[in-house]
ZAMARGU-4260 file (C-alpha; in steps of 0.2 Angstrom, whole numbers, plus 5000, padded with zeros to 4 digits):
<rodrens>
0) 5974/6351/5135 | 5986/6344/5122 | 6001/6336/5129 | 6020/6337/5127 | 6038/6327/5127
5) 6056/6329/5123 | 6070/6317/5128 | 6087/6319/5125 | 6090/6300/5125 | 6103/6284/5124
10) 6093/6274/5113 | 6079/6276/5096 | 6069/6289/5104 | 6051/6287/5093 | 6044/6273/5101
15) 6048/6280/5117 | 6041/6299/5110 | 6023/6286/5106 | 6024/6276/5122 | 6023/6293/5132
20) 6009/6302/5118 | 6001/6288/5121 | 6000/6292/5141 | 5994/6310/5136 | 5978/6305/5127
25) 5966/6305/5140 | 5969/6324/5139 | 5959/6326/5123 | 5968/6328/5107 | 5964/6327/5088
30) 5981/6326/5081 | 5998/6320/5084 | 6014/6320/5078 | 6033/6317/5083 | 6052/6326/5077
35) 6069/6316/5078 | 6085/6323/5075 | 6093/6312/5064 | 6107/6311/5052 | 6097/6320/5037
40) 6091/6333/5049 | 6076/6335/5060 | 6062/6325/5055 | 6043/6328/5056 | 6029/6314/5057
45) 6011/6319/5059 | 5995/6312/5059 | 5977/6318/5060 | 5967/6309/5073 | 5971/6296/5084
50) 5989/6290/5089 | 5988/6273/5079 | 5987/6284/5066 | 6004/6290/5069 | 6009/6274/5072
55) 6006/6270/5054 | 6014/6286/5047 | 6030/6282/5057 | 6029/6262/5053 | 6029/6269/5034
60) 6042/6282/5035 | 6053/6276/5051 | 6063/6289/5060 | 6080/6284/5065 | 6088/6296/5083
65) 6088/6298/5099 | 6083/6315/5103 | 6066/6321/5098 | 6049/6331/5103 | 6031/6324/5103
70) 6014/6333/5103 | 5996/6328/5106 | 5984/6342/5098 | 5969/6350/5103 | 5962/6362/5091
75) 5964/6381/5094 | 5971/6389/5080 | 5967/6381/5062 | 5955/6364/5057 | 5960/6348/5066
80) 5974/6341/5049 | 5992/6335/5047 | 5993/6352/5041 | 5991/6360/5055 | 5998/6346/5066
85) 6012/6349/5079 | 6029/6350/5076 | 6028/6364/5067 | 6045/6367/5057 | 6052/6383/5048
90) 6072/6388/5046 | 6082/6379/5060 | 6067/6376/5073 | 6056/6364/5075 | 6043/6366/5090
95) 6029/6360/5101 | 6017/6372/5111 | 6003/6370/5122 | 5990/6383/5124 | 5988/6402/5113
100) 5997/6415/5108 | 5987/6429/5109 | 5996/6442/5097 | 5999/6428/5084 | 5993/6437/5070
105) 6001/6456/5072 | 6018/6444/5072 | 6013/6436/5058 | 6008/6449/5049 | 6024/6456/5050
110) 6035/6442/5045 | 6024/6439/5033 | 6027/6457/5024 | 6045/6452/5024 | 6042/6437/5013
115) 6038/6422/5025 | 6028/6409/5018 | 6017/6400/5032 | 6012/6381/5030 | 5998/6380/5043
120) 5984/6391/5050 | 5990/6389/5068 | 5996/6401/5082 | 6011/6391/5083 | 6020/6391/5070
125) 6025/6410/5071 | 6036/6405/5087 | 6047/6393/5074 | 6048/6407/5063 | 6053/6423/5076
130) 6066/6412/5081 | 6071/6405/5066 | 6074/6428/5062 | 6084/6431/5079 | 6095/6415/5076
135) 6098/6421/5060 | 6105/6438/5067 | 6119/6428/5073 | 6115/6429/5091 | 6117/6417/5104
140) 6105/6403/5105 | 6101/6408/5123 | 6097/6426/5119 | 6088/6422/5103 | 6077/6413/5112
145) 6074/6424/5124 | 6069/6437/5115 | 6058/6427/5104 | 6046/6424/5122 | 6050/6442/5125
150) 6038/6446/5110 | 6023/6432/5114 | 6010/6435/5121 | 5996/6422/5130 | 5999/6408/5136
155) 6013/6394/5130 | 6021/6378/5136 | 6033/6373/5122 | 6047/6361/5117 | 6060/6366/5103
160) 6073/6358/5094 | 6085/6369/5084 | 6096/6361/5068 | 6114/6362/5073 | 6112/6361/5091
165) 6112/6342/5092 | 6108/6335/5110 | 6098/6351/5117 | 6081/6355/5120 | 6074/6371/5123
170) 6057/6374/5133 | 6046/6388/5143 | 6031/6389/5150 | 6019/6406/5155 | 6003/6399/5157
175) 6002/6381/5153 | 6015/6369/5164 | 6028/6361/5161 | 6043/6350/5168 | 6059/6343/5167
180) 6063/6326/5171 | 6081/6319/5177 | 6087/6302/5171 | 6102/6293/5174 | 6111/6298/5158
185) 6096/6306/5148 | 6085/6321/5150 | 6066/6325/5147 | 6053/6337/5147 | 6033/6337/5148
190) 6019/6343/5148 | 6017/6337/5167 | 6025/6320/5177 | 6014/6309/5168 | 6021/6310/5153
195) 6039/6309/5157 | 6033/6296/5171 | 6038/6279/5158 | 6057/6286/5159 | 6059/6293/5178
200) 6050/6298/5194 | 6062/6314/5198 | 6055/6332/5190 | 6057/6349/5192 | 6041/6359/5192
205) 6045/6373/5181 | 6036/6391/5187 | 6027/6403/5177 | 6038/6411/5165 | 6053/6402/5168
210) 6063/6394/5152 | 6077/6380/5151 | 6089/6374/5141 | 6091/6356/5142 | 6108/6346/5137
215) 6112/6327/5140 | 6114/6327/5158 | 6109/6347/5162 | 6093/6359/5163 | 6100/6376/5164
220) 6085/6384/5170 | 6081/6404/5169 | 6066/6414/5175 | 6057/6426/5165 | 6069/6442/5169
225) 6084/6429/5160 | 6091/6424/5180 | 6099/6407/5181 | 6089/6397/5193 | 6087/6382/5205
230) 6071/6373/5204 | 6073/6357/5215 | 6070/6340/5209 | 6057/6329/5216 | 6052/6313/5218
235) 6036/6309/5212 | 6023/6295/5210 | 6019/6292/5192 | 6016/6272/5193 | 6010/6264/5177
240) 5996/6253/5186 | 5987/6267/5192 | 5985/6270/5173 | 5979/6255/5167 | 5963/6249/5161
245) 5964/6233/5170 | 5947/6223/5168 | 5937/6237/5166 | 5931/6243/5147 | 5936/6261/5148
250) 5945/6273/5160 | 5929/6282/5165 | 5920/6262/5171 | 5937/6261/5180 | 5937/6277/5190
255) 5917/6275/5195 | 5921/6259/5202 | 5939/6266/5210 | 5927/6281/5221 | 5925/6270/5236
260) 5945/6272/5238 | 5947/6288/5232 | 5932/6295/5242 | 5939/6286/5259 | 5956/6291/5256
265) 5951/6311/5254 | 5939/6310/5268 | 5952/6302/5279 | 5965/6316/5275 | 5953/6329/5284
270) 5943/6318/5296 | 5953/6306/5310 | 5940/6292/5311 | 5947/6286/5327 | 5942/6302/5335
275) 5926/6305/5325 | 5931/6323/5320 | 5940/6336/5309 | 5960/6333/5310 | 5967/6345/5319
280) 5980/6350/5306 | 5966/6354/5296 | 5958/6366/5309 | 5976/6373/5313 | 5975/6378/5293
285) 5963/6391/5293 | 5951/6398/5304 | 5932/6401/5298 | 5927/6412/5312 | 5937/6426/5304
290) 5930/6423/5285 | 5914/6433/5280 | 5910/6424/5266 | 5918/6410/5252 | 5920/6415/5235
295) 5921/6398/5227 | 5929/6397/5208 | 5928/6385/5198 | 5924/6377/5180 | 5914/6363/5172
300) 5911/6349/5184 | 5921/6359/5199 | 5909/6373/5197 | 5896/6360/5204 | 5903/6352/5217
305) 5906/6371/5223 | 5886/6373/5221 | 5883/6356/5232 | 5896/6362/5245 | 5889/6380/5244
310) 5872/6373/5252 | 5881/6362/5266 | 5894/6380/5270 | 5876/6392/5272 | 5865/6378/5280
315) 5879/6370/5293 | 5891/6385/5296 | 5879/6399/5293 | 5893/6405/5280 | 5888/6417/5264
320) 5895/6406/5249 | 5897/6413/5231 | 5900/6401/5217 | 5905/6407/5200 | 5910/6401/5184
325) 5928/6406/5183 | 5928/6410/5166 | 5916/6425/5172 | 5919/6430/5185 | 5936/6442/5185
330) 5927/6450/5170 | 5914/6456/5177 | 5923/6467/5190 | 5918/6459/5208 | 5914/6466/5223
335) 5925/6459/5235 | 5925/6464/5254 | 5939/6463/5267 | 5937/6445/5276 | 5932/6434/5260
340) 5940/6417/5257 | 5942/6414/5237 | 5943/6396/5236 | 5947/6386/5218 | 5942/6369/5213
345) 5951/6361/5201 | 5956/6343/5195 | 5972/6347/5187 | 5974/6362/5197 | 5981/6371/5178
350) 5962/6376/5173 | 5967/6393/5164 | 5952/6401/5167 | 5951/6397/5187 | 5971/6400/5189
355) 5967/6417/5182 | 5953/6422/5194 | 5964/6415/5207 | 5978/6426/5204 | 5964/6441/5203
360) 5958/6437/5218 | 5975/6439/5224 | 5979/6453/5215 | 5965/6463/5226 | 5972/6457/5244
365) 5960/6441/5244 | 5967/6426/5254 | 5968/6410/5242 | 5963/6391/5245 | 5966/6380/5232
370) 5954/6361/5230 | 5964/6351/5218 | 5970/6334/5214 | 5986/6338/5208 | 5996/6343/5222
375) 6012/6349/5215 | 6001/6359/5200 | 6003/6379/5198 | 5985/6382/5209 | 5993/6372/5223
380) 6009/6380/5224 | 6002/6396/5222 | 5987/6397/5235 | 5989/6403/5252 | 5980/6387/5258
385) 5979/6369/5250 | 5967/6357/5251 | 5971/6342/5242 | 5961/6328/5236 | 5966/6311/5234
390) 5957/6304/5220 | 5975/6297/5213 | 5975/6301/5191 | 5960/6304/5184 | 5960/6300/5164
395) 5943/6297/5157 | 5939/6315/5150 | 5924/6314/5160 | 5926/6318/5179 | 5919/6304/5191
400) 5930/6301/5204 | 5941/6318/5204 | 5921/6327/5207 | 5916/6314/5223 | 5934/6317/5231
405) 5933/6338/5228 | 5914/6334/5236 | 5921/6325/5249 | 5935/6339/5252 | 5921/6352/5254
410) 5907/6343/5265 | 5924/6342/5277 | 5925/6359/5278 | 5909/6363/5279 | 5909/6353/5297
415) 5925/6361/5300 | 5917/6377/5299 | 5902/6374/5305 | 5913/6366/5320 | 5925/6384/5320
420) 5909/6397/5321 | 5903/6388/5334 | 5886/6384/5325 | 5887/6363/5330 | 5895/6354/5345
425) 5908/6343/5348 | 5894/6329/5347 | 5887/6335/5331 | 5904/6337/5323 | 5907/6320/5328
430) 5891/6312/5320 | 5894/6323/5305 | 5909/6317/5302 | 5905/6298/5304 | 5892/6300/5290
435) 5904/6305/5279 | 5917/6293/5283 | 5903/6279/5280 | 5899/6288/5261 | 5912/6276/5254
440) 5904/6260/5258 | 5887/6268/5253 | 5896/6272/5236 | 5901/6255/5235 | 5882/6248/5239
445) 5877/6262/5226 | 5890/6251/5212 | 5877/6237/5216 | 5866/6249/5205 | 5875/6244/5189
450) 5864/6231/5183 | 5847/6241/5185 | 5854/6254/5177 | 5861/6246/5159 | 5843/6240/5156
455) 5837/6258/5159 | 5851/6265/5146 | 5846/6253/5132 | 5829/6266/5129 | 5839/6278/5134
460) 5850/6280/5123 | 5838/6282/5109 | 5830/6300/5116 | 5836/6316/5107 | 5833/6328/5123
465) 5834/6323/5141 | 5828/6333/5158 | 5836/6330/5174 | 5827/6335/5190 | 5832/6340/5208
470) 5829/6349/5223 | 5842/6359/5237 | 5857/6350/5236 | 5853/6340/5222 | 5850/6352/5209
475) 5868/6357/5206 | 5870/6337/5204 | 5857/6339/5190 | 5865/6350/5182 | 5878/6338/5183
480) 5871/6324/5178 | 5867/6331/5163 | 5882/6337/5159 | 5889/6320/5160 | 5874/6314/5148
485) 5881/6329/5133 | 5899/6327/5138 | 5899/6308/5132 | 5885/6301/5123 | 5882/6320/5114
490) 5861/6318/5119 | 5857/6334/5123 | 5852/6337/5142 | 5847/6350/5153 | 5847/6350/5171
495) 5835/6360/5181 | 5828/6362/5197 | 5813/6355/5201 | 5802/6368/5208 | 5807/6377/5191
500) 5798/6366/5181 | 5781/6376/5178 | 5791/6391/5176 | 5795/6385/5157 | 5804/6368/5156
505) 5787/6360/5156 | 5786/6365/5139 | 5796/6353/5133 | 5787/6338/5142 | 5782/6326/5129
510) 5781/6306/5129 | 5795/6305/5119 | 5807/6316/5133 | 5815/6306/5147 | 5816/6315/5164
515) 5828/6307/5176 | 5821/6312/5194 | 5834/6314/5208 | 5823/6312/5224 | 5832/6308/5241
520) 5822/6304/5256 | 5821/6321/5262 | 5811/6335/5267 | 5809/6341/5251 | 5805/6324/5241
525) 5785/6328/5243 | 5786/6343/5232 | 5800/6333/5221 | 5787/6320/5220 | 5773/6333/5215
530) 5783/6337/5202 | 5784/6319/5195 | 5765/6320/5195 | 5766/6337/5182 | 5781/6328/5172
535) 5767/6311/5170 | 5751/6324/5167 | 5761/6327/5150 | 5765/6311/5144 | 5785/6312/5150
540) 5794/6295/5152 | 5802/6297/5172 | 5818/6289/5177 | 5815/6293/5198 | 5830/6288/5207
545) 5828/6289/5225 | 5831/6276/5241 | 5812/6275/5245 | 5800/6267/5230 | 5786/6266/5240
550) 5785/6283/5241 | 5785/6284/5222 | 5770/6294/5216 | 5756/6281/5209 | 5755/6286/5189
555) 5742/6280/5178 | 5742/6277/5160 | 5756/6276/5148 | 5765/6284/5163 | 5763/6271/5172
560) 5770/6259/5161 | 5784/6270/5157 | 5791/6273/5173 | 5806/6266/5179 | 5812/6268/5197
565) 5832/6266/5202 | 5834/6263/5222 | 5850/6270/5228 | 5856/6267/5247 | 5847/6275/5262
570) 5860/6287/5266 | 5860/6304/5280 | 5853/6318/5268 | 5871/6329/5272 | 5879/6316/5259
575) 5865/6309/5247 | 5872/6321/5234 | 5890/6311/5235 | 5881/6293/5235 | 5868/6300/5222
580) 5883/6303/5212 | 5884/6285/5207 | 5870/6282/5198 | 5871/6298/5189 | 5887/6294/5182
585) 5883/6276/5177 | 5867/6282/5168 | 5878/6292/5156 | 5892/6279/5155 | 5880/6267/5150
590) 5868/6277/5137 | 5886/6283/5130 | 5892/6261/5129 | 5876/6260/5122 | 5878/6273/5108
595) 5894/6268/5102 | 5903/6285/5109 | 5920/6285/5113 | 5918/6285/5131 | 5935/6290/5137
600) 5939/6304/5123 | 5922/6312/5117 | 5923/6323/5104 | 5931/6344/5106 | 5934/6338/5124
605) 5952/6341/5132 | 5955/6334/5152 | 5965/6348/5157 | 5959/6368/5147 | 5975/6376/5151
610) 5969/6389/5139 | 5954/6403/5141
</rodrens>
């Protein structure tokens, strides 16, 4: 969450700091703000809200430099207001930070017992004003700001500028990332490649704990112990197009329709379609015969494409699976036995929460995997084993396309275990692997579903709670349906699965309830369809999508009248929960359209938590 940039430039640098910020806000943010040094000092502009409304504060009050900071702010610390806004200023320093300093208030105390007046309520300021105190000692810019990240605790990616050190930026990272960018003649420093991606394609990854000082054409970079160090530079695709609206209305439309590429292009990382089977460079990676059991880790949406996968691992490779919220499970002390595979899933591959039960799981001798989309990101450089996905940036805070691609990584490995423990044949690998590699035209067919749909979302979108149905494989997706349906039209949804339904959800059952039935042709869509029956007994308004209508229960009554079938593509059941993915997504797209949300940034949402 929140996003960062500094540049040390050659020409005015706010509307370079706003073009950049403006890159950053699909990462959820409620406040903004920008510092310049300029002749009268270093300048602050901040804003609450949205950046055109710092747009206006800096049209107002221009800022005249070419070195500054920027921020986009999601709260932690302290209401969402310009008070609170990033930069913060006291003394000399100005500064920017991503993520939470977890001692904030025993270092505040005690600068505040020697006088120091505070102007916000945030974590963050109290890093302006230790440093500000060891500057003032007369020590060396270096060691003052070493000792300052000495005292913090948490988690921090930060930008600083100091007054008197004209041309130099400082920054670190423990926790949250960050990187350094390499111009021609100018140097940046973000939050990640993104948003230092309008001045240059060549960064250095920053590693947990390091911290740099940056000059005009320098990064003297130091790990956490105060050792100068190397951190190559890298070339790296930040291409605006693939950032872009193009013709569609919001990010989120864009990425649903972009899952037929992004689906083929992961699955064709791990399965050769000429051969019909799991690349060998894949099998040559790990070896599933010697794993006892997956302990998958994950968050949000992540968490349930690990639930889907978790079914295909146990029914195809006869493979014990755990899946666990990250954010609970190093807490609760877990059992872990020798042979267990702990496996992440991550978009951004920064989730806080997940990179710290990875790095436990480490801690207790486990071997690592990683699932993420960002390949250069802490998870991937720090797992024994990657396993990328390819679904290219992702910005709508809503995850569509990053969630089909981790799918899409999984089911893979599921064949390539299955393949590895010897519980399918060459042949049946073979078939299994074609059915996935034919998902991304069934996606595509599933897009033809868009229609049928916007019709269903206009009622909709009127209905204060929601029920979403499945069975096997497609319970974790209704769970993740209606997540989708809270995360951006703010209706509230449960998911549930189906054979749960007498078991207390039926209590809430009344004609003014939609439930949204996910019902594939399989062997369990009798007992799914049984269920509609119980759901129509008490008045509930159905929404069944499924790829056979005339096996659609007959209802009678208001029932009847109220039903509204969506018919998704025949598809192998090993992959209706990708193709099914389609029409879950659209349905919350458009009931959110239809509501007026803001799709693409809904409200107390970040992309990336990069805190706990």
């Amino acid at each position: 969450m929140c996003g960062i940039i500094g540049i040390i430039g050659n020409e005015p640098v706010a509307p370079r700091l706003l073009e950049s910020l403006r890159r950053l806000e699909y990462r959820g943010y409620d406040s903004a703000g920008i510092a310049v040094q300029t002749a009268k000092g270093t300048e602050r502009r901040r804003a609450e809200g949205k950046i055109r409304n710092l747009e206006t504060a800096i049209e107002d009050e221009p800022l005249a430099g070419q070195v500054g900071i920027g921020h986009t702010r999601w709260a932690t610390h302290g209401a969402p207001s310009v008070r609170n806004a990033h930069p913060h200023h006291f003394g000399q320093v100005t500064v920017v930070h991503n993520g939470i300093i977890e001692n904030f208030a025993e270092l505040k105390a005690g600068l505040m017992a020697q006088g120091e007046v505070y102007d916000s309520d945030t974590d963050t300021e109290v890093i302006a004003h230790l440093l500000n105190a060891e500057l003032a000692t007369g020590a060396p810019l270096r060691d003052a700001f070493k000792a300052t990240l000495d005292r913090l605790h948490g988690a921090y990616a930060l930008a600083i500028l100091i007054d008197g050190e004209d041309r130099t930026i400082l920054g670190a990272r423990r926790g949250s990332p960050l990187v350094v960018g390499w111009g021609g003649d100018e140097m940046y420093l973000g939050s990640d490649a993104l948003a230092v991606g309008p001045f240059t394609n060549r960064v250095s990854y920053l590693e947990e704990g390091d911290w740099v000082v940056l000059g005009q054409n320098s990064a003297e970079i130091h790990d956490a112990a105060g050792n100068l160090v190397n951190r190559p530079a890298v070339t790296v695709s930040a291409s605006a197009a693939l950032v872009e609206k193009g013709s569609y209305r919001h990010f989120m439309e864009k990425e649903v329709h972009e899952q037929p590429e992004s689906t083929q292009r992961t699955l064709t990382a791990y399965l050769d379609p000429v051969t019909g089977g799991v690349r060998a460079d894949i099998k040559a990676g790990v070896d599933f015969s010697t794993v006892s059991r997956l302990q998958i880790i994950a968050c949000g949406t992540a968490y349930y494409a690990g639930s889907i996968a978790r079914y295909a691992f146990e029914k195809l490779a006869g493979l014990p699976v755990d899946v666990e919220v990250a954010s609970e499970f190093r807490y609760r002390s877990p059992a872990m036995m020798p042979g267990v595979l702990a496996v992440a899933v991550s978009q951004s591959g920064e989730t806080a929460d997940t990179l710290a039960a990875l790095r436990w799981c480490q801690s207790q001798g486990l071997k690592t995997a990683a699932v993420v989309n960002v390949h250069t990101s802490t998870m991937a450089r720090e797992a024994d084993l990657l396993w990328p996905t390819h679904a290219g940036p992702e910005i709508g805070v809503a995850s569509t396309k990053a969630f089909t691609a981790q799918l899409s990584a999984l089911l893979s490995l599921a064949v390539t275990a299955a393949a590895q423990r010897g519980r399918i044949n060459a042949a049946e690998e073979g078939r299994l692997a074609q059915v996935l590699l034919g998902a991304p035209g069934l996606i595509a067919e599933a897009l033809g579903m868009d229609g049928d749909i916007v019709r269903i979302t206009n009622d909709l979108s009127k209905a204060r709670d929601v029920i979403y149905l499945g069975r096997g494989e497609t319970y974790p997706l209704a769970l993740e349906g209606a997540l989708k349906l809270k995360e951006i039209s703010y209706i509230h949804a449960e998911g549930y699965a189906a054979g749960e339904l007498k078991h207390g959800p039926i209590a809430l059952i009344d004609e003014n309830t939609p439930v949204v039935v996910i019902a594939p042709d399989d062997e369990l869509f009798e007992k799914t369809a049984s269920n509609v029956q119980e759901v129509a007994a008490r008045g509930g308004r159905v929404i069944m999508i499924t790829n056979a209508p005339q096996k659609v229960p007959t209802l009678s009554g208001d029932a009847a009248k109220s039903l509204k079938v969506i018919q998704a593509p025949d598809c192998d059941p090993f992959i209706a929960a990708l193709v099914y993915s389609v029409p879950i997504q659209l349905l919350a797209y458009h009931t959110a359209v239809h509501k007026g949300t803001d799709v693409d940034q809904p409200r107390n949402l970040a992309k990336s938590v990069t805190v706990e």
